[in-house]
C-alpha positions in Angstrom: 89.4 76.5 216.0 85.9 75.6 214.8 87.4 73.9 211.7 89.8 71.3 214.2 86.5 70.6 216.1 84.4 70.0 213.0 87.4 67.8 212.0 87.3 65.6 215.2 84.1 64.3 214.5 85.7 62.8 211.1 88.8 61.7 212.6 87.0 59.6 214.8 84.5 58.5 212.1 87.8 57.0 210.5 89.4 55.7 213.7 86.1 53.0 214.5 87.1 52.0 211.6 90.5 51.5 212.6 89.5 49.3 215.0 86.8 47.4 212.9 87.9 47.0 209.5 89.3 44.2 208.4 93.1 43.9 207.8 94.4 46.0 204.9 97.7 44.9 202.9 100.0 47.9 202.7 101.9 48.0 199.6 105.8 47.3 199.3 106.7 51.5 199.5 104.4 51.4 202.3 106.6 48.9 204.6 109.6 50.1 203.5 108.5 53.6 204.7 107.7 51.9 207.9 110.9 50.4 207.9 113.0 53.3 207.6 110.8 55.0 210.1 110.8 52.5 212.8 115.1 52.3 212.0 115.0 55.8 213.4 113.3 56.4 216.5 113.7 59.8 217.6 112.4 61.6 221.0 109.2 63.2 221.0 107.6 66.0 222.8 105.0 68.2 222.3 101.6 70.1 224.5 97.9 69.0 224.2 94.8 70.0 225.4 92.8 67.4 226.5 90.5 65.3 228.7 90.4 61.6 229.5 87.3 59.5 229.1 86.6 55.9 229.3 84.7 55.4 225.6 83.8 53.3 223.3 84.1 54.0 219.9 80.5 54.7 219.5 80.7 57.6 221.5 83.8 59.2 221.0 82.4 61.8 218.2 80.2 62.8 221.8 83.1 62.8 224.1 85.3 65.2 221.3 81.6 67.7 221.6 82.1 67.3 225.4 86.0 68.8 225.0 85.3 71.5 222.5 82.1 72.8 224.6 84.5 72.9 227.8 87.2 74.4 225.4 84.8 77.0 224.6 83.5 78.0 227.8 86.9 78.4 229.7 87.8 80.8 226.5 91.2 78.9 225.3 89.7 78.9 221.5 90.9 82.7 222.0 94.1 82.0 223.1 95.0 79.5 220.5 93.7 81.1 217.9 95.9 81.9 215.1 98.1 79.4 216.3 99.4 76.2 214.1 97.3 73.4 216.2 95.8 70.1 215.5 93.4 67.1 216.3 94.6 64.8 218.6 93.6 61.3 219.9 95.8 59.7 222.6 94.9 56.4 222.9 96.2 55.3 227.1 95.6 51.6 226.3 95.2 49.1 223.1 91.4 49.4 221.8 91.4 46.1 220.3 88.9 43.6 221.4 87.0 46.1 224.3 84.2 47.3 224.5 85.8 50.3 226.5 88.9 51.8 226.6 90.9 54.5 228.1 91.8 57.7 225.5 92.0 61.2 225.6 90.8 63.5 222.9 91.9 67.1 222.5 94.1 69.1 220.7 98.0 69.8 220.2 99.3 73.3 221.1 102.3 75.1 220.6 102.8 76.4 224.6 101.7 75.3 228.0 98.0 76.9 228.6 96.1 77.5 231.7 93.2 75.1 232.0 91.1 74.2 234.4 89.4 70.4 235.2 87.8 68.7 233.8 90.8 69.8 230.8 94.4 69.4 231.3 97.7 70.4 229.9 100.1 68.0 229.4 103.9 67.7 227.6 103.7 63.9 225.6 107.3 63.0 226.4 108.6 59.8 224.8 112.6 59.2 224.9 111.7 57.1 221.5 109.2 56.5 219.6 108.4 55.7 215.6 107.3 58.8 214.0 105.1 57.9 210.3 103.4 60.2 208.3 100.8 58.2 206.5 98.8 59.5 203.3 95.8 57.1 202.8 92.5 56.0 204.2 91.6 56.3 208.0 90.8 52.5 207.8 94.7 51.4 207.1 96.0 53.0 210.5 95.7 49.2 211.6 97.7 47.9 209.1 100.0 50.9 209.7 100.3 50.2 213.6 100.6 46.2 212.9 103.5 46.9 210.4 105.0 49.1 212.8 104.8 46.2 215.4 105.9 43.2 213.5 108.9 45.4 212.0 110.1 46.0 215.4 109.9 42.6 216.8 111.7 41.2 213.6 114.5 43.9 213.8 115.2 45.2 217.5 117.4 47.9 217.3 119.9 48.1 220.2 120.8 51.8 220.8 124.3 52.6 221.5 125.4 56.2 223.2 125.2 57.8 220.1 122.0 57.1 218.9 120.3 56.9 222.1 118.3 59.7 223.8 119.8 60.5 226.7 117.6 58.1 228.6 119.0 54.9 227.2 122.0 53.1 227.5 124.4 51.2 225.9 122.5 48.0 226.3 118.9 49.6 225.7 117.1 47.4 223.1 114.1 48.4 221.1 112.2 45.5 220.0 108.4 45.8 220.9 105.6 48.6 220.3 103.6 50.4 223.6 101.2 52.6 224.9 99.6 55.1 224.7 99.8 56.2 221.1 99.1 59.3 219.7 97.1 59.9 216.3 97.7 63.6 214.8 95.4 64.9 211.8 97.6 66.8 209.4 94.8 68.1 206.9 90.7 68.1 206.4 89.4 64.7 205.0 86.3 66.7 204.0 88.3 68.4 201.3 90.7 65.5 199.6 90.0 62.1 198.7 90.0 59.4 201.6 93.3 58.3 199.3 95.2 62.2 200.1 94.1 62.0 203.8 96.8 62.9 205.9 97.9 61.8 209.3 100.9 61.1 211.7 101.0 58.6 214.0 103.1 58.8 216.7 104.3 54.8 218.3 106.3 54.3 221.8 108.3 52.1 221.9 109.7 49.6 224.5 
């Protein structure tokens, strides 16, 4: 447990980034990857810990010490530990261009815990979404998102009864990106090169 919440510090260290560096060009692997990805939506569920702020990106790393202090006192680092968990940041709304947004900042677990406010539990749900594992620098999440957006918008994918969750319909048609999205660290950035850094992101779509 104290390793994920050293980790969220760094995860949102890389994530201003996200929002501030400049464009990065992802190679041709890179967008095929994306391709085949966004090709396949699949459902998504999963539990997380969390609480909601409204935040800047200046003072996330603040509002992730808020989170594990309230973790801490309400005990739940004792019933998660030894558990398979990981950083999470669920972003409610696009961060681009403001100065504050609405996100969310906890952690994935592998049941439904007992909280109490300010925390929450809550099952993600999305009936499909584009799933990426990405290897590579906190600051090309941007690109990662934007080539997950434009490959959807060039190549909708209308979902028949046997692709489709059982949400959709015949005549459902995927052709656009949404909100929120949620951003998984899958290893320690302290410990590889910003190159090996390993995250999932985790793309509704509409």
């Amino acid at each position: 447990m104290k390793k994920l919440y050293a980790l969220s510090g760094l995860m949102v260290l890389g994530l201003t980034a996200y929002a501030q560096q400049p464009a990065i060009k992802l190679s041709a692997t890179q967008l095929s990857t994306i391709r085949s990805a966004v090709l396949k939506p699949v459902a998504v569920s999963l539990w997380t810990v969390s609480e909601d702020f409204t935040a800047t990106f200046d003072t996330l790393p603040a509002k992730f010490d808020e989170f594990s202090k309230e973790v801490r006192s309400q005990k739940l680092d004792a019933q998660m530990a030894g558990a398979p968990s990981s950083s999470v940041m669920i972003l409610r709304e696009d961060p681009t261009g403001k100065s504050e947004f609405k996100v969310s900042v906890g952690m994935q677990v592998t049941k439904k815990l007992d909280v109490k406010a300010p925390l929450k539990i809550e099952q993600v749900e999305q009936s499909h979404a584009i799933r990426y594992a990405h290897t590579g620098s906190f600051q090309s999440l941007s690109a990662v998102h934007t080539g997950i957006r434009e490959t959807l918008v060039k190549n909708p994918i209308k979902l028949s009864l046997k692709t489709a969750v059982t949400t959709a319909t015949p005549a459902t048609t995927l052709n656009n990106t949404s909100w929120p999205v949620v951003v998984r660290l899958l290893n320690d950035p302290r410990k590889v090169a910003p190159a090996a850094i390993r995250t999932e992101m985790i793309v509704p779509t509409s």
